[in-house]
C-alpha positions, 0 to 999 in steps of 0.5 A: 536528553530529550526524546526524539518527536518527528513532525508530519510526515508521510512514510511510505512502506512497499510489500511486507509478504511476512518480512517481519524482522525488515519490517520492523528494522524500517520502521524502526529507522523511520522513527515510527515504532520503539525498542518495545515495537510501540508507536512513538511515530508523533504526528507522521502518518505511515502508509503500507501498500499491501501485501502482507501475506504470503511467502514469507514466514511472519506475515500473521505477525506483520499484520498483528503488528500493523494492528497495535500500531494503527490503533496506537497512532489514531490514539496519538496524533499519527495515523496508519493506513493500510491498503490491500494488495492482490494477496489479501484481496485473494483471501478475501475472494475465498482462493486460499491456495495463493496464501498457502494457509490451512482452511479454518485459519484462511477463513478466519483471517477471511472474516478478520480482512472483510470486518477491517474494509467494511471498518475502514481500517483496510482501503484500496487506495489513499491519496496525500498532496496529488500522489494516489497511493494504491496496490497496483495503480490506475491505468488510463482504462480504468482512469476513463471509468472513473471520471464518468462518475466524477467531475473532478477526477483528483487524487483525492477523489479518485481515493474516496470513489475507490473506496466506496466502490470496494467497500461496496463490493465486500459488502455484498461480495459482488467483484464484478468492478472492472477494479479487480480485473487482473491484467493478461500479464498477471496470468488474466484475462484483461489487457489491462489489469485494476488496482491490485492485479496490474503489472507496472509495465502494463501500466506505464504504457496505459498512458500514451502521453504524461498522466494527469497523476503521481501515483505510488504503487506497490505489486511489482518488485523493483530493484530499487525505488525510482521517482520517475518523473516522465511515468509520474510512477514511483515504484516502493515494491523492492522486496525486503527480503533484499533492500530495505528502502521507503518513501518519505513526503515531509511537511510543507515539501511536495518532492518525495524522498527516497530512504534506505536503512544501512547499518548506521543509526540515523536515516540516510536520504538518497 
């Protein structure tokens, strides 16, 4: 019998928060990683939106997994990338109480994240078909700030300017971009929050009429993953200690699908 090969496609995994065992179990149910945990994803491209850390009791695991894996699929034809949520962003501002860590371990995973954005193996956002894939998303506020740099405010474009900005900031520490605003309802001082301090409500009501964009976001926990088309939000947050569901955008399709893992052996489109 010969082994499984997927084709491309695009798996999108919310917030890991040390869920090491369920995250496992998705990837596993994605066809993305082996019995050995090792990548044999073929050319599909995983996407995890942050928040490694914190709450749960392998968040170090999960990241050391995330490691081996984006290493082993860039040697392969595959790809992970990996963006930062609010909870590594905090490490890297030097607030450890939020992780919950002791003081040399917070500053060595400090430097470790730091390294990993200024080597591009962190981001804080990506884009794939029109859908941009940050932490929290873009509100219409910082959406205005970017087009004054941008003559094409695409997903694309919007992802590359974004990273540039944060790999800038990291490079001189210098958080003063209104990316990392962290919005009244997230216990901040803005109205409106950046791409990993925003609340999904905030964000909604952000755009008066239809947004220009799809976006996917991770931050707020949801019951369960929604496309909803009038937001043009899809919410991949729900929590894995509870559901174990993820995105899934094929080849040469544009609507994405939303997968949940039962206890049968085959993926389960819903």
């Amino acid at each position: 019998m010969q082994p499984h090969k997927p084709g491309k496609r695009l798996i999108v995994v919310g917030d890991i928060h040390g869920q090491l065992e369920p995250f496992v179990k998705i990837l596993q149910h994605a066809r993305l990683i082996n019995q050995h945990w090792d990548w044999c994803g073929g050319e599909s491209r995983l996407v995890q939106m942050g928040d490694v850390y914190d709450r749960g009791p392998k968040s170090i695991e999960a990241d050391l997994l995330l490691d081996k894996l984006q290493r082993q699929a860039a040697n392969s034809t595959g790809e992970v990338v990996r963006l930062v949520g609010n909870h590594e962003l905090e490490i890297m501002l030097g607030n450890f109480v939020i992780s919950g860590m002791e003081g040399l371990e917070a500053k060595t995973i400090r430097a470790k994240l730091n390294r990993q954005v200024l080597e591009g193996e962190l981001r804080g956002a990506y884009a794939y078909k029109g859908f941009l894939f940050t932490h929290a998303g873009v509100t219409q506020k910082l959406l205005r700030i970017f087009k004054q740099q941008l003559e094409d405010a695409s997903a694309h474009n919007l992802a590359v300017l974004i990273n540039l900005i944060f790999k800038e900031s990291i490079r001189h520490q210098f958080f003063k971009h209104p990316i990392f605003n962290i919005s009244i309802h997230r216990n901040g001082t803005d109205r409106f929050g950046g791409i990993f301090w925003e609340d999904i409500t905030d964000l909604i009501k952000s755009f008066p009429t239809t947004p220009p964009l799809w976006q996917v976001i991770g931050h707020t926990q949801v019951q369960q993953i929604v496309i909803d088309k009038q937001s043009q939000v899809i919410p991949v947050d729900v929590g894995m200690h509870r559901l174990l569901q993820y995105l899934v955008i094929e080849s040469g399709e544009t609507a994405p699908k939303i997968c949940t893992v039962t206890d049968s052996a085959s993926p389960g489109m819903d």
